[in-house]
C-alpha positions as CSV (number, residue, x, y, z in Angstrom):
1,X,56.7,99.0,136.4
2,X,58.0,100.2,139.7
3,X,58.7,103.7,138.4
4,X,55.1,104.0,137.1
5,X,53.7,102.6,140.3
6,X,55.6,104.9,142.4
7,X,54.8,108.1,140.8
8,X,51.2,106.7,140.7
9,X,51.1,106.8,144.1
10,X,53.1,110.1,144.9
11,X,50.6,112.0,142.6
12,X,47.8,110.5,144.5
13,X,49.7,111.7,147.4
14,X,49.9,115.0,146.1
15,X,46.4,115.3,145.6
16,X,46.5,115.5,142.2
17,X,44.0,112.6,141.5
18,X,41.7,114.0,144.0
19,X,37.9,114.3,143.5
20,X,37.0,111.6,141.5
21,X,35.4,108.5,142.9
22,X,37.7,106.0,143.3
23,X,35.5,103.4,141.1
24,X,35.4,105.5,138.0
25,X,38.9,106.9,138.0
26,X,40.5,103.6,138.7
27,X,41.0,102.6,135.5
28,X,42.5,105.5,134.3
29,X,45.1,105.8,137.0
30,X,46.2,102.5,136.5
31,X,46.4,101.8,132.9
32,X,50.0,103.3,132.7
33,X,51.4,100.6,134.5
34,X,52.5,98.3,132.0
35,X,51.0,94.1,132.4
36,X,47.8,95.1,134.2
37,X,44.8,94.8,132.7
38,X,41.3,96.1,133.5
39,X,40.9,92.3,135.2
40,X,43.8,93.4,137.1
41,X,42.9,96.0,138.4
42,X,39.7,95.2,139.6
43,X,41.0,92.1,141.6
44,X,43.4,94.9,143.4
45,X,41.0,97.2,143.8
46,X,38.6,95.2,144.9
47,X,41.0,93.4,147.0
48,X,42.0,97.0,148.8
49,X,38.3,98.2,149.1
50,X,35.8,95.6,150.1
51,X,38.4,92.9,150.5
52,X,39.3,94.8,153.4
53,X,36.1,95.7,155.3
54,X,36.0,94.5,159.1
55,X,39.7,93.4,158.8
56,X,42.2,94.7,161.3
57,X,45.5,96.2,160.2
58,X,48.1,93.7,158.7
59,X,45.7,92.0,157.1
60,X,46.5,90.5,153.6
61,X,44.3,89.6,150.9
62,X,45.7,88.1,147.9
63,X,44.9,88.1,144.4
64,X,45.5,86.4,140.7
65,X,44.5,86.4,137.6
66,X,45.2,83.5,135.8
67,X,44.6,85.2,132.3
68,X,47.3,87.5,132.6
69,X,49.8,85.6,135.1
70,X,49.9,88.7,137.5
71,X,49.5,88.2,140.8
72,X,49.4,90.6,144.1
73,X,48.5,91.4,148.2
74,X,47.0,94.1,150.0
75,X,48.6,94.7,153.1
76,X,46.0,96.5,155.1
77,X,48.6,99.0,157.3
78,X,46.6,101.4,158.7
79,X,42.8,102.3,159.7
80,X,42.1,106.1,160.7
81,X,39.7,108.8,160.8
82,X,39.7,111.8,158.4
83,X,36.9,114.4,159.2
84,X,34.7,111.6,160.3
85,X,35.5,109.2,157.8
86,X,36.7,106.2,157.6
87,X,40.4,105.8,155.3
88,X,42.8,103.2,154.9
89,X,46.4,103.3,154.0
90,X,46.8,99.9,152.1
91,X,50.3,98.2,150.6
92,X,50.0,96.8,147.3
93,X,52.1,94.1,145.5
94,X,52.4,93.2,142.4
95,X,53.8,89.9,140.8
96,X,54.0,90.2,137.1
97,X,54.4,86.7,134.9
98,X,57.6,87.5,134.2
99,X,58.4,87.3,138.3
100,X,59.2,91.3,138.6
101,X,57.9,92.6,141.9
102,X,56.4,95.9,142.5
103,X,54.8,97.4,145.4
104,X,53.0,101.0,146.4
105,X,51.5,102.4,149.0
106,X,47.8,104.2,149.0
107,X,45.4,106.2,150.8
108,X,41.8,105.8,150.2
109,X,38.4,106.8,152.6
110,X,34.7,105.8,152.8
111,X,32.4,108.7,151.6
112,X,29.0,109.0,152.7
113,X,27.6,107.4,149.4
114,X,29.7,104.0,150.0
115,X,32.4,104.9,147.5
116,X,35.7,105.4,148.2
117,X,38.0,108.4,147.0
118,X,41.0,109.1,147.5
119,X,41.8,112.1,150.0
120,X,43.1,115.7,149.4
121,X,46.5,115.4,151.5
């Protein structure tokens, strides 16, 4: 899993996921990781997004999902400012039932609209 998850997050780095709101692309760029299910990946994501909001940096949220055994935290690492709006660069963790630990590291910002997308670095 820790391969996956790491080129995961250097193509988002790249800019090669860029563009596509964050809530309808999530799915996609996640379901290569092998153990996560959609469930999954809506605690996460949830947990990076709105779990976040009026947090300051090193906060942790943590989530589990009992059907699937896979757990995780969101390390809130960084807030900043990115042509006006606001972006956070977020440490995810990921448990799996078998133990196995995983982690990445992600860039996302608040567009105008109140979604989040990842930006074009």
């Amino acid at each position: 899993m820790k391969h996956t998850l790491t080129i995961l997050v250097a193509l988002m780095g790249l800019g090669l996921v860029v563009g596509q709101p964050a809530e309808a692309s999530r799915y996609k760029m996640f379901q290569s990781i092998p153990d996560l299910d959609r469930g999954d990946i809506d605690l996460l994501t949830s947990a990076a997004r709105s779990g976040m909001d009026a947090k300051p940096e090193g906060s942790i949220v943590s989530w589990s999902n009992d059907k699937t055994g896979l757990r995780g935290e969101v390390t809130l690492l960084r807030l900043y400012e990115r042509q006006g709006q606001a972006c956070r660069i977020i440490l995810h963790q990921i448990w799996t039932k078998h133990d196995d630990h995983d982690w990445a590291v992600s860039k996302i910002c608040l567009q105008s609209d109140g979604s989040w997308k990842i930006p074009p670095d």
